[in-house]
MARBA-3410 file (N, C-alpha, C, O; in Angstrom, 1 decimal):
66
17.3,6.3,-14.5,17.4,5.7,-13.1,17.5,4.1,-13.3,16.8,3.5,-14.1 ~ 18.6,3.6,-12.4,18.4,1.5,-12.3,17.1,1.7,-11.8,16.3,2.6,-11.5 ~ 17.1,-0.1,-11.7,16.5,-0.2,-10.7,16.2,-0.5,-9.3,15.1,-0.7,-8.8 ~ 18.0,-0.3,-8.5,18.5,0.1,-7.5,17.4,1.5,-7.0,16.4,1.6,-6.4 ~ 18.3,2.4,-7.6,17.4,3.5,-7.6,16.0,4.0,-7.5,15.8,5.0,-6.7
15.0,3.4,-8.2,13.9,3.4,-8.0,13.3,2.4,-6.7,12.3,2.5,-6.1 ~ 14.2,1.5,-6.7,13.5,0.8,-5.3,13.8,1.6,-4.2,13.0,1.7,-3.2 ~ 14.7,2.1,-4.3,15.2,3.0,-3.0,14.1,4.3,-2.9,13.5,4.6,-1.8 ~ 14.1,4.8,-3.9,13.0,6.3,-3.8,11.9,5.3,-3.6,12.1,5.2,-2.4 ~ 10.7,4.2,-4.0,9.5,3.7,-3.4,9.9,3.3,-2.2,8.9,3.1,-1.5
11.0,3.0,-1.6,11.0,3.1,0.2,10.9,4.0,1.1,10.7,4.0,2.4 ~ 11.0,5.1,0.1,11.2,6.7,1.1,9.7,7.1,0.8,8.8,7.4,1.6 ~ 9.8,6.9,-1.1,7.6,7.3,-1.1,6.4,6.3,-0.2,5.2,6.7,-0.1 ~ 6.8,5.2,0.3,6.3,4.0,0.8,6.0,5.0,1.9,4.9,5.5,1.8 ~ 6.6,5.4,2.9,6.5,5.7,4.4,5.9,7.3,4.1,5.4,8.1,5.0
6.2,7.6,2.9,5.2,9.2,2.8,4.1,8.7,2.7,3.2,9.1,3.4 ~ 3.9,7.9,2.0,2.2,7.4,1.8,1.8,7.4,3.3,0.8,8.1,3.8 ~ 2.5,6.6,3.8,2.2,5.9,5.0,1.4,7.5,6.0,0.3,7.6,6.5 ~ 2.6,8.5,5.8,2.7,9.5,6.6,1.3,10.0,5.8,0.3,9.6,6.3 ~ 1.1,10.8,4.7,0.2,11.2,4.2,-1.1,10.5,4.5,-2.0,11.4,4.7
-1.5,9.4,4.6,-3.0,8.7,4.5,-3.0,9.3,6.3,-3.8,10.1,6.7 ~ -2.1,8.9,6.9,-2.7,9.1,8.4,-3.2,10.4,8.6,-4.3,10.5,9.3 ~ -2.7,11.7,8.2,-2.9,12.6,8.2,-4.2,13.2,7.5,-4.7,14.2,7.8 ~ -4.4,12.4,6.7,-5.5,12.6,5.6,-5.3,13.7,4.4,-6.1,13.9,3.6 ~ -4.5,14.0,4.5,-3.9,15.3,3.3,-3.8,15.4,2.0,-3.2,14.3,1.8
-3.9,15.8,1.3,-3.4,16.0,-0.1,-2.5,15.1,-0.8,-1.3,15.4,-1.0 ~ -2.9,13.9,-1.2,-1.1,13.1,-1.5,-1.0,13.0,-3.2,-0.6,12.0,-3.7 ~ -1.3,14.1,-3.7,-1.1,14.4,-5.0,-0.3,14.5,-6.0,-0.4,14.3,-7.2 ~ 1.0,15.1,-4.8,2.3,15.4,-5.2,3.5,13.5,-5.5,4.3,13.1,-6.2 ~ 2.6,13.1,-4.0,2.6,11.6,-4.2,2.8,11.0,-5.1,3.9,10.7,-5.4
1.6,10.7,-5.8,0.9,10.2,-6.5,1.4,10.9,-8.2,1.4,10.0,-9.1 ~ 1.6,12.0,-8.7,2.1,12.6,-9.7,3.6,11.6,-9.7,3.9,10.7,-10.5 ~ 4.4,12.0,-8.8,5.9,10.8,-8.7,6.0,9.8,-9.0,6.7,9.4,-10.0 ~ 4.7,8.6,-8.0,4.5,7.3,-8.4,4.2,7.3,-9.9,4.6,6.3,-10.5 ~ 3.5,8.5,-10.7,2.8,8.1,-12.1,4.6,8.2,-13.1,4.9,7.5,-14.1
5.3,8.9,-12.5,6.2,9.2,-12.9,7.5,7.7,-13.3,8.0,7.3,-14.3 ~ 7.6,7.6,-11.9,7.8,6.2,-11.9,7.6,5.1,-12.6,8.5,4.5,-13.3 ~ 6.1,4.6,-12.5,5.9,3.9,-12.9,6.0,4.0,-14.3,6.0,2.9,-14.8 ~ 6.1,5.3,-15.3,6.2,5.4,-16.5,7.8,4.7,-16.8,7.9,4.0,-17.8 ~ 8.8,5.1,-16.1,10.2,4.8,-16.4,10.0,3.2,-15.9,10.7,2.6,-16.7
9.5,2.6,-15.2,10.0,1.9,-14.9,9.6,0.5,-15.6,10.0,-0.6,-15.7 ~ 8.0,1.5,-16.3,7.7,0.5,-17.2,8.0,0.3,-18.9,7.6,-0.8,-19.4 ~ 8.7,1.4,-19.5,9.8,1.7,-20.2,11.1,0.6,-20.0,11.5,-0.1,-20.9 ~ 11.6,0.5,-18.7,12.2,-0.1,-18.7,12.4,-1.8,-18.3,13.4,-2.5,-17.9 ~ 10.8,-2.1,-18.7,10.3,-3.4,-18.4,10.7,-4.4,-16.6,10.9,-5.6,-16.2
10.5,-3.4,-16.3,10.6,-3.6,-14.3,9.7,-4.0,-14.0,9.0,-3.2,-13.3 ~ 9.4,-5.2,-14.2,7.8,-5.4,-13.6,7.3,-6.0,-12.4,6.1,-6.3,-12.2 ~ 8.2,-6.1,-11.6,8.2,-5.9,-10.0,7.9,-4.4,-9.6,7.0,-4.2,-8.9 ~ 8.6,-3.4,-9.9,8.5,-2.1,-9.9,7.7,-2.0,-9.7,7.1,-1.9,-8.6 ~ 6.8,-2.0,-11.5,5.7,-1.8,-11.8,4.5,-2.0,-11.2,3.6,-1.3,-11.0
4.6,-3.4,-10.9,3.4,-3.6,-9.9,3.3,-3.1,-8.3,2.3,-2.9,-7.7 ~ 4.7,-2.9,-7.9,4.8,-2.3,-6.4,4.1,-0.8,-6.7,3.0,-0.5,-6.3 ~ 5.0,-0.2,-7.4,4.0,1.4,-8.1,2.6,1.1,-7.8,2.0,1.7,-6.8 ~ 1.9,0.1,-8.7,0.7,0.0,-9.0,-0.1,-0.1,-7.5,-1.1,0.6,-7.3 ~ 0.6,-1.1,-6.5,-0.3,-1.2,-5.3,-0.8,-0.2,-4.5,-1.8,0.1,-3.8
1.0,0.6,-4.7,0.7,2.1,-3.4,-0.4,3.1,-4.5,-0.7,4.2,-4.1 ~ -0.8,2.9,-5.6,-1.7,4.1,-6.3,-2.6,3.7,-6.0,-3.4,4.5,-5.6 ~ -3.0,1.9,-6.1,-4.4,1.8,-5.2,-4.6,1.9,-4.2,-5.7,1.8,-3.8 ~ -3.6,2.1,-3.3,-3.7,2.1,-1.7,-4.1,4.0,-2.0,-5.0,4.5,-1.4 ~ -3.8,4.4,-2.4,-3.9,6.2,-2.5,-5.3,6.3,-3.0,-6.3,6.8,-2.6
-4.9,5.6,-4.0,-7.1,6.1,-4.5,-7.5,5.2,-3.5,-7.8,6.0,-2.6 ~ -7.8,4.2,-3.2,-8.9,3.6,-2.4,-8.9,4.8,-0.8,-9.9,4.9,-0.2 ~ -7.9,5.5,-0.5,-7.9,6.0,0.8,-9.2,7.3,0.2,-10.3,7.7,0.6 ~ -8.4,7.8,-1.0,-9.0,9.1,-1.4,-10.5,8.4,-1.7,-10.9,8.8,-0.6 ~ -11.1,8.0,-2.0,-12.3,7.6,-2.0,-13.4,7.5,-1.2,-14.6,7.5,-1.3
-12.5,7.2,0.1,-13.0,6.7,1.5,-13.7,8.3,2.1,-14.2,8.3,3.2
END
């Protein structure tokens, strides 16, 4: 994947999160993607990516904690 590509899928995962936390549900499937992600992306030294990845996993665990 560019990095066209992956910004475009964290815009569509961005508003699942969004949709998931309000709901309170399971966002596992989520969060498995993001880890996915963030593996390619940091492979491919994206480190804007990388850190965008990184915020929505803390926005996911900090919810799941709550």
């Amino acid at each position: 994947m560019n990095e066209t590509e992956i910004r475009r899928e964290l815009n569509l995962i961005s508003e699942r999160v969004n949709e998931c936390l309000k709901e309170e549900n399971d966002c596992s499937e989520i969060k498995d993607r993001l880890n996915e992600l963030l593996h390619e992306a940091s492979q491919q030294n994206m480190k804007g990516i990388v850190e965008r990845i990184q915020e929505i996993l803390e926005r996911l665990e900090k919810n799941q904690e709550s």
